[in-house]
Short mmCIF file of the C-alpha atoms (twelve columns), coordinates in Angstrom:
data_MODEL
# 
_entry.id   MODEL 
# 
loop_
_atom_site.group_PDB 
_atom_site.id 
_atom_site.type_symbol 
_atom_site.label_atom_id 
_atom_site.label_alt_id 
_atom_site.label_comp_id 
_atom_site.label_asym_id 
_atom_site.label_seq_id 
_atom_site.Cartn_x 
_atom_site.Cartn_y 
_atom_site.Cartn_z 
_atom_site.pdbx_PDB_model_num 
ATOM 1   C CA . UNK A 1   105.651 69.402  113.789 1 
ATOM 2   C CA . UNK A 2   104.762 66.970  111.547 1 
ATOM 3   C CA . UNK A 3   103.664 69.587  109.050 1 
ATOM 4   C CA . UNK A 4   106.474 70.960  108.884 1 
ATOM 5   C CA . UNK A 5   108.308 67.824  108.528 1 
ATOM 6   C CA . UNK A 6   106.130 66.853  105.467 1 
ATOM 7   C CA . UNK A 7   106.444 70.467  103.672 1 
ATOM 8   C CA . UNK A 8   110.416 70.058  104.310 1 
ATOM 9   C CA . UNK A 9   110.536 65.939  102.795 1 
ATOM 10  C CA . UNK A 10  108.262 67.855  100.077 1 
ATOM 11  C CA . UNK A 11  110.478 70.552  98.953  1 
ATOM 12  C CA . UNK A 12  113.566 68.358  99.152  1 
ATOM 13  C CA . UNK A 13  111.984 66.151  96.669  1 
ATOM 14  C CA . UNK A 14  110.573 68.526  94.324  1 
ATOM 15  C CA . UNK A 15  114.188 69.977  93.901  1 
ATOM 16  C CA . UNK A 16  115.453 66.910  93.714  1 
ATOM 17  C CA . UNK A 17  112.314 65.372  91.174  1 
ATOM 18  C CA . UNK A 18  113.101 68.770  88.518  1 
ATOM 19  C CA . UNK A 19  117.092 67.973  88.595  1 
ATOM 20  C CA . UNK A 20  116.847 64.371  87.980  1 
ATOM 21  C CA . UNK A 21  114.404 64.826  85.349  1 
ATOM 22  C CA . UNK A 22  116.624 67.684  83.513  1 
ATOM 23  C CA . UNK A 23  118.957 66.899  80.650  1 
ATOM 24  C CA . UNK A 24  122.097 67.760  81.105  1 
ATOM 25  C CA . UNK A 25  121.776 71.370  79.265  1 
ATOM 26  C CA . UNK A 26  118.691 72.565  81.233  1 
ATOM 27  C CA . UNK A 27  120.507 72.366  84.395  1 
ATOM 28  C CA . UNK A 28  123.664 74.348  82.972  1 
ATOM 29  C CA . UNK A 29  121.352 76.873  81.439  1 
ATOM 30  C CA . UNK A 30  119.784 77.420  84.785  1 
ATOM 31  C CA . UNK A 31  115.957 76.111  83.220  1 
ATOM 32  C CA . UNK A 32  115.645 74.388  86.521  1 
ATOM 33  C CA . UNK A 33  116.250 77.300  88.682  1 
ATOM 34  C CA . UNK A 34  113.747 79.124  87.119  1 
ATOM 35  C CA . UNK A 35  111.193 75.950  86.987  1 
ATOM 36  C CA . UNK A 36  111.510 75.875  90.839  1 
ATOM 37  C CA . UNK A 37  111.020 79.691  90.897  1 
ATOM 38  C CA . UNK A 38  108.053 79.621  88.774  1 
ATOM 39  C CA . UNK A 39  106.353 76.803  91.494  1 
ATOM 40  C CA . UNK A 40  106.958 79.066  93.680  1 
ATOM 41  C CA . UNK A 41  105.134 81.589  91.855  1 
ATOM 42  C CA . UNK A 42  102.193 79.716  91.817  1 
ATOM 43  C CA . UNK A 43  102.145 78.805  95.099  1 
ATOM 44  C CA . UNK A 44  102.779 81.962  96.684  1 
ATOM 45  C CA . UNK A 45  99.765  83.693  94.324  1 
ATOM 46  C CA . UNK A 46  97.460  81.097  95.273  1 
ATOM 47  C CA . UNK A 47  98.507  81.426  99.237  1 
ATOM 48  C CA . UNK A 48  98.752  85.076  99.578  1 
ATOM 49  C CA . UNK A 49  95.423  85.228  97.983  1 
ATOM 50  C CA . UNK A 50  94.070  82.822  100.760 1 
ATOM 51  C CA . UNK A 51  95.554  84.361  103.900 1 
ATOM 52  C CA . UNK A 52  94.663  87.759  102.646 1 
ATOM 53  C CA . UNK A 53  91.162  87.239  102.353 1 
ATOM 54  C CA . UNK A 54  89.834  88.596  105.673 1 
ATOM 55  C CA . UNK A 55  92.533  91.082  106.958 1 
ATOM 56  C CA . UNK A 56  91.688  95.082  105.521 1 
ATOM 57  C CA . UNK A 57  93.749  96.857  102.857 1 
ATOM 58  C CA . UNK A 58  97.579  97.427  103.035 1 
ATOM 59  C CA . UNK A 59  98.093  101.165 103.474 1 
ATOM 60  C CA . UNK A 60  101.358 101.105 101.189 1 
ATOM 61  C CA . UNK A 61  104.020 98.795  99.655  1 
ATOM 62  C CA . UNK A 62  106.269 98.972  103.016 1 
ATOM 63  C CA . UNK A 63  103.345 97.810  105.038 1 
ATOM 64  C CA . UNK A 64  102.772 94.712  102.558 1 
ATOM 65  C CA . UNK A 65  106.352 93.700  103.283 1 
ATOM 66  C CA . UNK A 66  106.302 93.918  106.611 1 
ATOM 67  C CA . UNK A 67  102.847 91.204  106.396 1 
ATOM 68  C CA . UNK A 68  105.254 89.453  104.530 1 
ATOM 69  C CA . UNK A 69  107.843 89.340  106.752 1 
ATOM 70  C CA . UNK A 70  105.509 88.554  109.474 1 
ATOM 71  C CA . UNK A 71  101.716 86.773  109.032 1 
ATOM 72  C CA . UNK A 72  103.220 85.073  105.818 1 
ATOM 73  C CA . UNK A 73  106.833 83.988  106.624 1 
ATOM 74  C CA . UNK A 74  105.292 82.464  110.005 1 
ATOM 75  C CA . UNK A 75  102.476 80.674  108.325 1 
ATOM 76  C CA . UNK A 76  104.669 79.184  105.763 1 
ATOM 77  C CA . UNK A 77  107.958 78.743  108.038 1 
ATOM 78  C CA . UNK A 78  106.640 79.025  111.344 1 
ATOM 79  C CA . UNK A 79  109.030 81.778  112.057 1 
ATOM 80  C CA . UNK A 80  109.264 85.442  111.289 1 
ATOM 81  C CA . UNK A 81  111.719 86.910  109.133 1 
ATOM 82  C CA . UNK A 82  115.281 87.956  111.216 1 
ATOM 83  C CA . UNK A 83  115.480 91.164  109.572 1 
ATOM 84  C CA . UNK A 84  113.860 93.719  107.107 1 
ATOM 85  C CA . UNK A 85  115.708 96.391  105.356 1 
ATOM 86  C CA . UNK A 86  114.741 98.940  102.774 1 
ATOM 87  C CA . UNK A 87  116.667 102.295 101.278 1 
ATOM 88  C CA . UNK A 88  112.599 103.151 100.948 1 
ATOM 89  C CA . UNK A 89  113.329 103.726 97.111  1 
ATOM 90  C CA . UNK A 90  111.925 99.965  95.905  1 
ATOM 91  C CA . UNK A 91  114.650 97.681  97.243  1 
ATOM 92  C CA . UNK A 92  114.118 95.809  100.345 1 
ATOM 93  C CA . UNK A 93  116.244 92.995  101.763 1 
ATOM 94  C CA . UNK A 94  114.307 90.608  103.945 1 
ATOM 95  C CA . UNK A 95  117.168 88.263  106.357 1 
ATOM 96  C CA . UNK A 96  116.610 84.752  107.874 1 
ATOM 97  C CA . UNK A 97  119.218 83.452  110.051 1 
ATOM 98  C CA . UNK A 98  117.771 79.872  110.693 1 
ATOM 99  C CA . UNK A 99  116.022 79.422  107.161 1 
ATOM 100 C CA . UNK A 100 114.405 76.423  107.248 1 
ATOM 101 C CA . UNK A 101 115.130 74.858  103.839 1 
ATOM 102 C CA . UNK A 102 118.568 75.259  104.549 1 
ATOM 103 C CA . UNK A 103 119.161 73.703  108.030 1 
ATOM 104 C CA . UNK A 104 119.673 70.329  106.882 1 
ATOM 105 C CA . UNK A 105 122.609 71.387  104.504 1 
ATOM 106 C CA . UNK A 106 124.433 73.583  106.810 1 
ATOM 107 C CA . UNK A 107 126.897 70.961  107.594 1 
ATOM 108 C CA . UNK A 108 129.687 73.037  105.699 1 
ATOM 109 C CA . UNK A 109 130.833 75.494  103.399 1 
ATOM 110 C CA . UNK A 110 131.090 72.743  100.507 1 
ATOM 111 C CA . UNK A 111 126.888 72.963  100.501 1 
ATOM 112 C CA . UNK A 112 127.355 76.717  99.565  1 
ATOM 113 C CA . UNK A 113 127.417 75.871  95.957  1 
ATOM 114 C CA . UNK A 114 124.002 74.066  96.012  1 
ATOM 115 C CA . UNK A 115 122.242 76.693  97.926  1 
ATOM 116 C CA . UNK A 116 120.338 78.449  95.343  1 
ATOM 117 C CA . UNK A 117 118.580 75.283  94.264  1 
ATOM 118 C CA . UNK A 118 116.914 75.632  97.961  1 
ATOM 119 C CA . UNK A 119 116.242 78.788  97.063  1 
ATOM 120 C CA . UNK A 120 114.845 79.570  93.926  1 
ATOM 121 C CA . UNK A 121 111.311 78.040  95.536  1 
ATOM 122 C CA . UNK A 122 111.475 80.732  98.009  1 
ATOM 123 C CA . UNK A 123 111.719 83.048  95.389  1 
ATOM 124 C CA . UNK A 124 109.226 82.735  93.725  1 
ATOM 125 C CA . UNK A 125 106.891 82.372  96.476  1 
ATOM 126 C CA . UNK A 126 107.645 85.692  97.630  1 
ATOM 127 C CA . UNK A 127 107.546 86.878  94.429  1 
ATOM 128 C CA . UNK A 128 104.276 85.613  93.657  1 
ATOM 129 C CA . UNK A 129 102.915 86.833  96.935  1 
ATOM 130 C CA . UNK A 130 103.653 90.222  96.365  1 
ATOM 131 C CA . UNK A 131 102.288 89.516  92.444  1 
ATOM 132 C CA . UNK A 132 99.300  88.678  93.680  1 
ATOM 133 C CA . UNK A 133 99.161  91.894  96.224  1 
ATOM 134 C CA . UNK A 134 100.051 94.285  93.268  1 
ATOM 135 C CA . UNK A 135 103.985 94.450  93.575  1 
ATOM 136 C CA . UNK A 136 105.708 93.329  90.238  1 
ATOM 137 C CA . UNK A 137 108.887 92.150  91.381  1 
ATOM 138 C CA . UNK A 138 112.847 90.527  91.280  1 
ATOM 139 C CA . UNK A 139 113.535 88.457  94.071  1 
ATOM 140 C CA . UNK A 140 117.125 86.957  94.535  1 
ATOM 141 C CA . UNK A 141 118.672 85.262  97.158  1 
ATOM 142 C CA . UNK A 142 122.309 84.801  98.764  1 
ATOM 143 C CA . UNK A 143 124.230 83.315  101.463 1 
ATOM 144 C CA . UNK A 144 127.001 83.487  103.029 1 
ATOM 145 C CA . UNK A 145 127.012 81.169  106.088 1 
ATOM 146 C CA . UNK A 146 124.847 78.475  106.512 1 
ATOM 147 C CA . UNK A 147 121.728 78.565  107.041 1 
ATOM 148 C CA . UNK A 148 121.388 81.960  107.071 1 
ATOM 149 C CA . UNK A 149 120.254 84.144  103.740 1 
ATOM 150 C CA . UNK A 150 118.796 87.035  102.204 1 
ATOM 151 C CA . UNK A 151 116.049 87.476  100.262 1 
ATOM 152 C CA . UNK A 152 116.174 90.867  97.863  1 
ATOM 153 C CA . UNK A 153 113.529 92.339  96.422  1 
ATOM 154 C CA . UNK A 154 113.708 94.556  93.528  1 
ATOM 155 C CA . UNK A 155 110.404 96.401  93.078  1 
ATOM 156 C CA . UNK A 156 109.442 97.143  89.234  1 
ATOM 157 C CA . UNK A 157 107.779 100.656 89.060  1 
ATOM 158 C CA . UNK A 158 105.770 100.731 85.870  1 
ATOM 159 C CA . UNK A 159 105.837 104.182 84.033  1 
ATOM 160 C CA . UNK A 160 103.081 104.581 81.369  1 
ATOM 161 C CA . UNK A 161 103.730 107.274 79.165  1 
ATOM 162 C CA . UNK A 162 100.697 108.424 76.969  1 
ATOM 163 C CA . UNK A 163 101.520 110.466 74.197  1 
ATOM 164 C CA . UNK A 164 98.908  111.935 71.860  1 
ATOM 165 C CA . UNK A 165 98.833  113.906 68.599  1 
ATOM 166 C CA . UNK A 166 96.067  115.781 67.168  1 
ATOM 167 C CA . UNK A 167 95.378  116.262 63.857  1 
ATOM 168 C CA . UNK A 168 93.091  119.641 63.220  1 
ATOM 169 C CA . UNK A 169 90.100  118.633 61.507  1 
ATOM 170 C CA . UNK A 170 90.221  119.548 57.752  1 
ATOM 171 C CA . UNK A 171 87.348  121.576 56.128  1 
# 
C-alpha cells in the first residue's frame, strides 16, 4: 500500500514539477505533454526490459498485449486492464475503469479538461514497453467519465522496399 501511495504522490508531482517549470508557450504548444510522454518512454523501456527477462518468447504481437494488459498493468497498477479490444489489423484499445492516476480527480466533469496531463505518462510507458518488445507504436488516451479511460494503440508496420538496378557490365 504504501508503494503505491509513493508512486501516486510521485506522478502527481512530476506532472505538476514539468507544468510549473514550463513557460507559458510550452504548455500551449503541448511540449509538456509530450515531455511527460517521453518519461514514460523511458520508464516503460527500462521496466519491460526487467520483467521480461525470465518469461520465454511472445508467440505474436496479440500475445504481447495481452502480457501487457496483464503481468505489466498489475505490476505497475496493481490491477489488470478492464478490457482489451483489437479489429486484429494493428489497432488495439486497452480499457481501465478504475485507473489509478485518475481516482483522485474524479470528483467531476470540470477535471475532464486536465485529464490528459495524467495521461500522457501512461502513454508513453506503454509505448515504450511495447518499443522495447519490438512494437513501434501511437498510443493515445481518452475519457469520458471519470476515472475510467482508454488507452489506443496504433501499431506502425514498417514496409522496406528494396529496389535495385543493374547496370550490364560494359566490355
Amino acid at each position: 500500500m504504501a508503494d503505491e501511495a509513493l508512486f501516486l504522490l510521485l506522478h502527481n508531482e512530476m506532472v505538476s514539477g514539468v507544468y510549473k517549470s514550463a513557460e507559458q508557450g510550452e504548455v500551449e504548444n503541448g511540449r509538456c505533454i509530450t515531455k511527460l510522454e517521453n518519461m514514460g518512454f523511458r520508464v516503460g523501456q527500462g521496466l519491460i526490459e526487467r520483467f521480461t527477462k525470465d518469461t520465454a518468447r511472445f508467440k505474436d504481437e496479440l500475445d504481447i498485449m495481452k502480457f501487457i494488459c496483464k503481468d505489466f498493468w498489475t505490476t505497475v497498477f496493481k490491477k489488470q486492464i478492464d478490457n482489451l479490444r483489437t479489429n486484429h489489423q494493428g489497432i488495439y484499445v486497452l480499457q481501465d475503469n478504475k485507473f489509478r492516476l485518475l481516482i483522485q480527480l474524479s470528483a467531476g466533469k470540470q477535471y475532464l479538461e486536465h485529464a490528459s496531463k495524467y495521461l500522457a505518462f501512461t502513454c508513453g510507458l506503454i509505448r515504450g514497453g511495447l518499443s522495447n518488445l519490438g512494437i513501434k507504436s501511437i498510443v493515445t488516451a481518452e475519457v469520458s467519465s471519470m476515472p475510467a479511460c482508454k488507452f489506443n494503440v496504433f501499431v506502425l508496420y514498417i514496409h522496406i522496399y528494396f529496389t535495385f538496378s543493374f547496370k550490364p557490365r560494359g566490355n
